[in-house]
N, C-alpha and C positions, 0 to 999 in steps of 0.2 A: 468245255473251256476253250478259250478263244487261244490259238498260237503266239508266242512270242514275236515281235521283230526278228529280223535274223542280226547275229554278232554286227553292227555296227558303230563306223566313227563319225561323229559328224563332225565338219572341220568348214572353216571360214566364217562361224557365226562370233559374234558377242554372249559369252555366257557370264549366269550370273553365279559367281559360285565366291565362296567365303567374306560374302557381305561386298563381294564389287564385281561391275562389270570388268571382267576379265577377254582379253583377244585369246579365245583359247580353242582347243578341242573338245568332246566329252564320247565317250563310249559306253558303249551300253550291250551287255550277254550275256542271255536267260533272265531277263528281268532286273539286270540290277546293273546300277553304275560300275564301270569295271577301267582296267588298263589294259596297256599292250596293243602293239598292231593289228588292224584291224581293215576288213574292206572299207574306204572312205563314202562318203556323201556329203557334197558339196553344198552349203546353206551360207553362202555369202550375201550380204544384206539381210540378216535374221540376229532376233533375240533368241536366245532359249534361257528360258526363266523358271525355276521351280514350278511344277503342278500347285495348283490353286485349289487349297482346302477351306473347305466350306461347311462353319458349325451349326450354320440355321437355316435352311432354305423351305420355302413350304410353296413354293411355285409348282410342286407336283400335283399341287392339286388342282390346279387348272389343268392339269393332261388326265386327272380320274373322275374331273366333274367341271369338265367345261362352261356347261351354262348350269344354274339352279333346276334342280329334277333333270339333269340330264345325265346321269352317272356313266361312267366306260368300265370292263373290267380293270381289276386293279393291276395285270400284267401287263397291258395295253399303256396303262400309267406311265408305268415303273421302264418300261422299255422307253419308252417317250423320252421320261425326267433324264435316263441314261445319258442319252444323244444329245438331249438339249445342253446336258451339264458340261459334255466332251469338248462341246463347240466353242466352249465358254472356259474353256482351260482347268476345267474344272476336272482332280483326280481323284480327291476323297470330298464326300457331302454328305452331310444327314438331314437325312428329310423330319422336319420337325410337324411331329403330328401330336394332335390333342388327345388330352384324356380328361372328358374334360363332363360335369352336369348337362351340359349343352343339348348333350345326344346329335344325332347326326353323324354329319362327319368327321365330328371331334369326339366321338364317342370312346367310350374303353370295347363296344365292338369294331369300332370300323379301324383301332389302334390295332387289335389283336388279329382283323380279316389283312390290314398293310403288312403288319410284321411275318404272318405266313406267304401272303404273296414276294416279300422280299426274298424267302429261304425259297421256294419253288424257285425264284426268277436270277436268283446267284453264279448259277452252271452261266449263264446267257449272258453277266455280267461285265463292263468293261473300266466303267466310274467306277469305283468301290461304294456303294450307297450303301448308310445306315439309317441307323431311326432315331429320333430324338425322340423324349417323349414328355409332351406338354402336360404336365400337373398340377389343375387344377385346385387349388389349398382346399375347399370347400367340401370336394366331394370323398369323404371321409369316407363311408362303408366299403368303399373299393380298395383301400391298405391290402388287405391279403391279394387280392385278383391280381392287384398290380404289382404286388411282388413276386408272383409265380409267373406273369408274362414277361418281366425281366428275367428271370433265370429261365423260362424255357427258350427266350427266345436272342437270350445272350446282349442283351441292350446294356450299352454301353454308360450311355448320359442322359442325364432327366435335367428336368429344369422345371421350379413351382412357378406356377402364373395364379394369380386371380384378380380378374376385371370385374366384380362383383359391381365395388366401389366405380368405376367407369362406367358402367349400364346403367345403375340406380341415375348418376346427375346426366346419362342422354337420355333416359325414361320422364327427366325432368325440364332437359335444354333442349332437347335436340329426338324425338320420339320417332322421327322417319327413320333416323340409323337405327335406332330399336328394334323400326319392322324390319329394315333390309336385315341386321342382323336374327331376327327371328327366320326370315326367312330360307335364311343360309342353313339354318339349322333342323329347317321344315319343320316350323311352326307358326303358327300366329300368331300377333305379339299379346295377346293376355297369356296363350299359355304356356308362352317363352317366358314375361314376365312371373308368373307362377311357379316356373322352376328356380326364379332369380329368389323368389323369397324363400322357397325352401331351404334352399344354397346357402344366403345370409342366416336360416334359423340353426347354422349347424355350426355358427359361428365359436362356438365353447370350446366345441370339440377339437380343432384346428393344431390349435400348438401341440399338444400331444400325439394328433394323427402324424404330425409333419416329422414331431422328434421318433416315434416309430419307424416310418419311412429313413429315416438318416440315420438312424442306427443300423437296418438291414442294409444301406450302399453300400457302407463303409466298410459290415462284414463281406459283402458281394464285391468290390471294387471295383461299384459304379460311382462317376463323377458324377456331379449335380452341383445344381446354382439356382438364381430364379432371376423373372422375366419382368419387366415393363418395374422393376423398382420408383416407387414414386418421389422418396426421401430418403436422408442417410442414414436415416431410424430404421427403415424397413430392411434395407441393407443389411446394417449391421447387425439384427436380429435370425435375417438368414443365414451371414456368416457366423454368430455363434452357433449353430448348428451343425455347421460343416457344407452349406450350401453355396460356395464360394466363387462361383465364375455368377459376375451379374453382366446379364445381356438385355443389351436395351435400356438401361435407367433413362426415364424418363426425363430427370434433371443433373444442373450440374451439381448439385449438394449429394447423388445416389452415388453418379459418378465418382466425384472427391472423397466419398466415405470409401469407395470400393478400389481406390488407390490406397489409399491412408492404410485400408488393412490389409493389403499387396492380394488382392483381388482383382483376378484378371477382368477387364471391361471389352465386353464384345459391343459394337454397333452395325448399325446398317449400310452398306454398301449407298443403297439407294439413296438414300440420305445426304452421303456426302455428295452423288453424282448431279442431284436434282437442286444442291444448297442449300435443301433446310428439310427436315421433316414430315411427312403429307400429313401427317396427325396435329401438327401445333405443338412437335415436342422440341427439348433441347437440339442444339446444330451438331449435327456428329462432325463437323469441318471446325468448330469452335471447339470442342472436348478435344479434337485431333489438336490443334494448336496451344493447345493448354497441358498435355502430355497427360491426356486423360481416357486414352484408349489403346489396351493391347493386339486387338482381333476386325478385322471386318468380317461382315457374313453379307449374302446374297438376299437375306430375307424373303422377298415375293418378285425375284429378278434377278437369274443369274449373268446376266451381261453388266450388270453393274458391278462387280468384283472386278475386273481386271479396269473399265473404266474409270473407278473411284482412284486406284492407284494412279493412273496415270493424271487424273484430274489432282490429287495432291502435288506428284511433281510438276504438271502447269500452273499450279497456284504458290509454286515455291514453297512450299511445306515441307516437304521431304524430297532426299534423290531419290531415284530408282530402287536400289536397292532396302534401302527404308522401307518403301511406299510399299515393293511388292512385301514382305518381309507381314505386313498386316494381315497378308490373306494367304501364306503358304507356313513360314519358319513358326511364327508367332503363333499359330491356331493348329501347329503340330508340336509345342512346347503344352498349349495348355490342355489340348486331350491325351498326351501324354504320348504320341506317335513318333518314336524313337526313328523311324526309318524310312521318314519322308518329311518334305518340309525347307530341303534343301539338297544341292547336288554337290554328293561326295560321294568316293568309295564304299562301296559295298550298299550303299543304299537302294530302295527300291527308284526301278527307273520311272519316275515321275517328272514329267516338266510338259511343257506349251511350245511353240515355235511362235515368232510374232515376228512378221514385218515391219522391218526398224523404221521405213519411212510411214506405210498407214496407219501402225500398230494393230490391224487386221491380227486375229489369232488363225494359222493356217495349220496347225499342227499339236494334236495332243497326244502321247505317250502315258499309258497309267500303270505302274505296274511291267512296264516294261511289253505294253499290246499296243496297237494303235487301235486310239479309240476316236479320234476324230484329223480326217484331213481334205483338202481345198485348196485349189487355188493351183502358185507356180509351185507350191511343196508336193503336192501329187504328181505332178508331172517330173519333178527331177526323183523321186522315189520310185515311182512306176519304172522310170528306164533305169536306174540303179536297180535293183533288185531283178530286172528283168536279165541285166547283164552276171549280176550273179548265177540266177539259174541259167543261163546259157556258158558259164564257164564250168559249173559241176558240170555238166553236160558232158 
């Protein structure tokens, strides 16, 4: 396990603490926000803003299967997704992987090869990564499997997805994304499309698998929601279940139903940074302005997180503290992470350092470790702490 920071104050920054930029100090011993005198370090010119919690990211799996047939060990991954996340202010994430008919590497193998590589790769860990785990509505006979890899391996939040209905009309509009997607999945597209209609013949079975599965979270005290909602009908069918955080509706009728039943709405980062959707879906900068989104996620790009914020408050949308408030306070309200999310006493030390004029991220703290630094914040660190050991001395 990686060492603490040593007891420090950081003094001359902008922090963002009880919902405003405040001219303040913050300290930090043994990993948690703390008080009292302290040796200082100087961050004049600096934000420090909550660590940046991250409920959907699947960018990891470009560091475990770079190109198609090119697979890396899954520690080589996971080490990767770490640093990339660190860099990105990012201090809690869950890697959102599939469970999915698909096979490959949305598989309920390649779910259950991530999730042991996670616990192997924990001791070495600096992000806090978890696993989300993408649930496929369709593939029914796996209820039990995937209720014993939940309790063995402590998974936190699931989320139901099925693209079924999406495959079927690009097997009909659009058959090259087919192949690409068959190909992801190392198949070719008859007998990718072969698995699709099995998928659909299982279609009876669904609601009952699903209410099973929601009966065992509920005993477990796992959170669950579902994915790519296409109506407020689908919505509200998962919220009567107990399936309550929807991430990603595809429209604003999933969205407005998943307000209406005070159902937190997650979207994409990217989304709002790029102005519209790479799929042709609803605008998440339109949902954002209609007060129809509690959460950003990182989705397939964790640079977009801290981006999107800042791009709301250049678009006049929200101030600062609002904007960050999307991706750290609000996405530790709805996973229920009591001790991060924001900078207060006793809380875990979590936050980012940001250059007030680039807004460069030059500084992460997770947990109270340094987990990612660069720039003029290494260098006033490196001779701070050098001057410490030379005064124990």
């Amino acid at each position: 396990m990686h060492p603490y920071l040593p007891p420090l104050r950081f003094t001359g920054a902008t922090v963002l603490r009880e919902g405003e930029l405040q001219a303040r100090s913050l300290a930090i011993a043994d990993g948690r926000i703390t008080k009292g005198p302290l040796p200082e370090l100087d961050l004049s010119g600096y934000l420090i803003l909550p660590g940046i919690i991250d409920l959907h990211g699947d960018a990891f799996e470009r560091h475990v299967t770079p190109r198609p047939g090119a697979p890396f060990a899954l520690g080589i991954g996971l080490a990767a997704t770490d640093r990339e996340a660190a860099a990105n202010g990012v201090t809690t994430g869950w890697l959102a992987q599939g469970w999915s008919w698909e096979g490959g590497p949305r598989s309920p193998d390649q779910a259950e090869a991530l999730l042991a590589a996670l616990d192997a790769y924990r001791p070495q860990m600096l992000t806090d990564l978890r696993v989300q785990i993408r649930c496929e509505t369709h593939l029914v006979d796996s209820g039990p499997r995937l209720l014993d890899t939940v309790r063995r391996h402590r998974v936190g939040y699931v989320v139901f997805n099925n693209h079924l209905d999406e495959i079927t009309e690009m097997a009909r509009d659009r058959p090259d994304r087919v192949a690409h997607w068959a190909a992801q999945a190392g198949y070719d597209t008859e007998d990718y499309l072969t698995r699709v209609k099995a998928a659909l013949a299982r279609a009876g079975e669904v609601p009952r698998h699903l209410c099973r599965l929601a009966d065992a979270f509920d005993t477990m005290g796992v959170l669950y929601g579902s994915h790519d909602d296409p109506d407020g009908e689908t919505r509200e069918r998962f919220s009567m279940i107990g399936a309550r955080i929807a991430e990603f509706p595809l429209t604003r009728r999933a969205a407005a139903a998943a307000k209406a039943m005070t159902d937190p709405v997650l979207l994409g980062a990217p989304n709002v940074v790029r102005g519209g959707s790479q799929s042709g879906n609803v605008s998440a900068r339109d949902l954002i302005a209609q007060g129809l989104c509690d959460a950003l996620v990182s989705d397939y790009y964790y640079p977009a997180l801290a981006h999107a914020a800042w791009r709301l408050v250049d678009d006049g949308l929200m101030d600062l503290p609002r904007a960050w408030a999307l991706i750290s306070e609000k996405p530790a309200e709805i996973l229920r992470l009591p001790d991060r999310g924001r900078l207060d006493y006793g809380r875990r030390a979590d936050f980012c350092v940001v250059d007030a004029r680039t807004r460069a991220i030059e500084m992460t703290v997770a947990g109270g470790r340094l987990s990612f630094v660069a720039g003029e914040i290494a260098r006033r660190l490196a001779s701070r702490i050098s001057a410490l050991d030379m005064a124990a001395e």
